[in-house]
N, C-alpha and C positions, 0 to 999 in steps of 0.2 A: 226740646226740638221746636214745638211751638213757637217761644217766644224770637229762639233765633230765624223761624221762615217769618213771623209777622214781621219782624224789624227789616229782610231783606226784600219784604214785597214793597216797604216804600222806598228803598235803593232801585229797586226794576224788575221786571217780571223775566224779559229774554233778550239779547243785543244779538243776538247770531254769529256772535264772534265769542275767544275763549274769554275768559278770568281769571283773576287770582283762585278763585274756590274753586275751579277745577284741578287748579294743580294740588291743591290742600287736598282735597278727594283723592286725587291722584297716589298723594305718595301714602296716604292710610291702607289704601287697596293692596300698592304694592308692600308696602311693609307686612301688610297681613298673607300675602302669597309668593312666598319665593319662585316660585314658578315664572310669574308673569316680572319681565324689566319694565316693559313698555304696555299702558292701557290706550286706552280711546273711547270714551264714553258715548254712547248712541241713548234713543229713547223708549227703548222697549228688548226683553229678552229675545226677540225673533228679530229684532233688527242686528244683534251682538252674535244673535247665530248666522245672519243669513253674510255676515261681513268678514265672519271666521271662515264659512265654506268656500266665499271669493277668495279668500286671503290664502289657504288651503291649495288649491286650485292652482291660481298664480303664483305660490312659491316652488308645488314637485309639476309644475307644468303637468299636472294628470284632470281627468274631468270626472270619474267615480267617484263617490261617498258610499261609505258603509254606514249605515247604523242598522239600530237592535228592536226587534218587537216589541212594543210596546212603552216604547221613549219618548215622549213627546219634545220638541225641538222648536215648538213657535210653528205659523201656519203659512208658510213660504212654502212655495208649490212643491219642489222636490224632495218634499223629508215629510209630507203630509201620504205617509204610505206606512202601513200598518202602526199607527202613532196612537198614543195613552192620551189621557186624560180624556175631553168631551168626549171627541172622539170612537173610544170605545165603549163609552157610555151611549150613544145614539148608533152605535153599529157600524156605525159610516167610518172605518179605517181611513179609506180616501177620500179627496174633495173632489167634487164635481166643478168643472172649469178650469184643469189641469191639462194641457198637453203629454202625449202617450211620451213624450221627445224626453221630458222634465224626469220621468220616473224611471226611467232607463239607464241612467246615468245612477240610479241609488240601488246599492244591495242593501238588502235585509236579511239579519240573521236570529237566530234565537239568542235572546238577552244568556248570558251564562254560562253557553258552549263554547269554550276556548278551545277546545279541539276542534270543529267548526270552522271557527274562526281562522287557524291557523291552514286548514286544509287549502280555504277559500283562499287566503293569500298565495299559495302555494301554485295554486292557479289563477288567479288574478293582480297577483300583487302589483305588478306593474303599470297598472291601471288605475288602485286606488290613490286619491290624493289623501282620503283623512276617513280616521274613523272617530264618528261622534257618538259619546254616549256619555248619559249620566251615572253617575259613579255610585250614586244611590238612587235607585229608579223611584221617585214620588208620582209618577202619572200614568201606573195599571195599579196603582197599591202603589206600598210603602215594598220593595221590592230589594234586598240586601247581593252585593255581589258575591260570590262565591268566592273561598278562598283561593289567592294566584290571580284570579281573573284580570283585576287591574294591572298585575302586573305582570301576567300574561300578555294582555293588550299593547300594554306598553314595550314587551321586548319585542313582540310582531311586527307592528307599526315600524320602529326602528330599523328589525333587520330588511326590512321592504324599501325604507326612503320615504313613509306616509308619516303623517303626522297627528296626531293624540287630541284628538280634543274633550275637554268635558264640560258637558254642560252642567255648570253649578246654579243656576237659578232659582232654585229651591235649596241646597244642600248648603251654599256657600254663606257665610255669616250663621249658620242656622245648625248645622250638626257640631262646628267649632268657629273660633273666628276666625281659621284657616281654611277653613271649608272641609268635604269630604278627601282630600288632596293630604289639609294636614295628619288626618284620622287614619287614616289608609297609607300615608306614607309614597304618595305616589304625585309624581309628576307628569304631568301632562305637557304638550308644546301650548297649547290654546285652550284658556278659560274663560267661557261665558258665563256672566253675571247678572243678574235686575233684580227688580224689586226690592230686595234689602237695602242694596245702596243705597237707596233715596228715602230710605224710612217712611216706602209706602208711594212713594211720588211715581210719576209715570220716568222711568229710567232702566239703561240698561249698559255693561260693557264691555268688553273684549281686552285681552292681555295674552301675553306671551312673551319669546324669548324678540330679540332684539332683532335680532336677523330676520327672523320673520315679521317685526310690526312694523320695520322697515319698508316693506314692501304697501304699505298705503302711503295714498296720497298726503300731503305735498311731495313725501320724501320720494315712495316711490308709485308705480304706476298702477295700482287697484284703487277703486275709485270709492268712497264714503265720504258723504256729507249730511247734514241734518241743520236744518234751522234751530231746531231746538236741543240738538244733542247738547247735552254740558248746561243746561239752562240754569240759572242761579237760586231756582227756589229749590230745585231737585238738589243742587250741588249742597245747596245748607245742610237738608234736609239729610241729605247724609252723612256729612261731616257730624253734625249732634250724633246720629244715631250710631253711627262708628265710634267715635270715641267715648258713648255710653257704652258699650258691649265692651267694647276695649278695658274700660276703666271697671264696669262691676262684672265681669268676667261667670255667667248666668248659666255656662254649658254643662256644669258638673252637676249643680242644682237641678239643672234641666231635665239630664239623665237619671240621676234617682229618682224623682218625683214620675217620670216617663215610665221607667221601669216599674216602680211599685205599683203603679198605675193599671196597665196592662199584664201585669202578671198577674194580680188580684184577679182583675177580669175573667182572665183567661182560664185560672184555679178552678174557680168555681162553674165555670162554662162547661170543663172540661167533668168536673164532678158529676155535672146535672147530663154531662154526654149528648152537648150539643154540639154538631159539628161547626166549628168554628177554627180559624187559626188568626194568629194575631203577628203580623210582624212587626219590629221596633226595633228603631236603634236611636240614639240623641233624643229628642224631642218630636220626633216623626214617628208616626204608628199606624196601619192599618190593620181593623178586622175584617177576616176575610168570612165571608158566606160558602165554607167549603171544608170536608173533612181529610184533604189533604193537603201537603206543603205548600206553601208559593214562591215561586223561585222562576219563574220567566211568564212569559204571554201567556200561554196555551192553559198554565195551571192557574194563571189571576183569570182568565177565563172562565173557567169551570165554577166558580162564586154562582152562588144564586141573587140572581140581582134583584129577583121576585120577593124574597125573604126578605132581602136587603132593604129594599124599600118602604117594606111594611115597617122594617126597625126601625128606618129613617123617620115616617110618622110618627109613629109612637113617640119616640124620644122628642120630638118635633112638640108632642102635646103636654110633654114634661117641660117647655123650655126648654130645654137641650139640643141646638142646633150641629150635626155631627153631616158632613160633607153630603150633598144630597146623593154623590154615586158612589156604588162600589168601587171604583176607582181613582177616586183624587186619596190621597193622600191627609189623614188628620195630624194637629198637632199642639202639642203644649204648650203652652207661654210663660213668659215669669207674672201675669196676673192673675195666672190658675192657681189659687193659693190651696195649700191641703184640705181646704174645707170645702173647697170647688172641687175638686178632685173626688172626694168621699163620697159627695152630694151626684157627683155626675157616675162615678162608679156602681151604685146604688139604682140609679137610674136604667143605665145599659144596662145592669142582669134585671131588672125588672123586663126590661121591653125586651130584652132577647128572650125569657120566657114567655112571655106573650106571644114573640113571632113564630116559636116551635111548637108553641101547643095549638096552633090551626090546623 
């Protein structure tokens, strides 16, 4: 990947108009997501959401969004309400410098309740335009959907006239090269995408069915632009990194190595009857500071983030750098070789004894 962005920074850094390497990017995304016909690359996961909820909006002519406790969505005013990641780490759910106007337009429910969910349609539906939610929640924890739920979501949405969105930003290139979509089997109308794309580059993008990506500009009348959307070092930088994943196919490897990983952990955690849970699925894992399930906001809540933090030093003074909050989400790589893994396993039940015996 390197060698292909040095070569393309002496072709040009940004023209503000498309490329050729956008459409190359283009069709790896969609080959990789049947879901989406149509993309539109932007330059950050909060720009690729905040252009779905327009796009959303102006296709069921409705102004509601729904989403879920604890989902983090990028920090665009109307989805910055009871949202993961920093956020629940510094308590602060909402941001201050919001109008009451922006947050009113959003329901929030509990990540997981599909009966909920369905009631609230039931009374609402004709109001909401989209419901967004990630499909595998990485920002309260590593948070797994319940079985049906996605496709719960998905016949609700449907029988209402709303439309599906997921946010893959985390999930998509990363649980398969299909994303959570292909794992899960489920289709969405609108997926948002960043950071993997661009193998690290500041990038982000949006896709979906036709009829709906129709509806932006030029073609049709919802308005998205970016000087830098589609920029040529991000576009390379993708391209390499898609057609590596593409080509050494890393997701099975991932998941053993994941699994043997976190179950090890968790064995002997559980032996020494510490309360602890660990979720994992693909290469995505969180330990939870908590001696019950985690399965939506309220239970990734109840973690001790006091303990948590002590662990996070500890392991900090091993080397061992593991997500500074109870809440982001950790995760394996293909340069975690088996002997990073043993050496880092070794570690965490060392420091988690440490942080129970205070």
């Amino acid at each position: 990947m390197l060698a292909a962005v040095k070569k393309q920074m002496g072709d040009g850094f940004s023209f503000g108009a498309p490329t050729q390497l956008e459409i190359e990017l283009a069709n790896l995304v969609l080959e990789a997501f049947p879901s989406m016909k149509k993309v539109r690359f932007v330059s950050s996961g909060t720009e690729a959401v905040m252009t779905a909820l327009r796009l959303a909006r102006a296709f069921t002519k409705r102004d509601k969004i729904l989403k879920f406790e604890g989902c983090y969505h990028g920090h665009s005013d109307g989805l910055l309400v009871q949202a993961g990641s920093g956020a629940m780490t510094l308590n602060v759910p909402n941001s201050a410098g919001i109008p009451k106007g922006y947050l009113q337009e959003t329901i929030v429910l509990p990540y997981n309740d599909l009966k909920l969910l369905e009631n609230t349609f039931k009374k609402r539906g004709r109001e909401i335009a989209a419901v967004i939610l990630e499909p595998v929640v990485g920002n309260m924890g590593v948070v797994l959907p319940k079985p049906e739920f996605l496709e719960g979501a998905r016949r609700i949405t449907q029988k209402w006239g709303s439309l599906l969105i997921f946010d893959e930003v985390i999930t998509g290139f990363r649980l398969s090269y299909g994303g959570a979509q292909e794992l899960f089997k489920a289709r969405p109308d609108i997926t948002c995408l960043g950071k993997i794309i661009g193998g690290g580059f500041p990038v982000g993008a949006l896709g979906g069915k036709r009829e709906i990506m129709d509806r932006l500009s030029p073609l049709g009348t919802v308005y998205q632009a970016g000087t830098l959307s589609g920029n040529p070092i991000a576009m390379t930088a993708g391209i390499a990194t898609l057609k590596t994943l593409k080509k050494t196919n890393p997701y099975s490897q991932l998941k053993q190595r994941s699994e043997k990983f976190t179950r090890d952990i968790l064995k002997l955690a559980h032996e020494k009857k510490l309360p602890v849970q660990m979720n994992q699925i693909g290469s995505m894992f969180t330990l939870f500071f908590t001696g019950q399930p985690v399965t939506d906001y309220s239970s990734s809540k109840a973690s001790n983030t006091q303990q948590y933090s002590r662990f996070f030093h500890s392991l900090l003074q091993n080397k061992i750098y593991f997500p500074p909050s109870q809440f982001e989400a950790a995760f394996v790589s293909a340069a975690h070789t088996d002997a990073i893994l043993e050496k880092s396993s070794s570690a965490i039940l060392n420091s988690l004894s440490k942080t129970f015996s205070r």
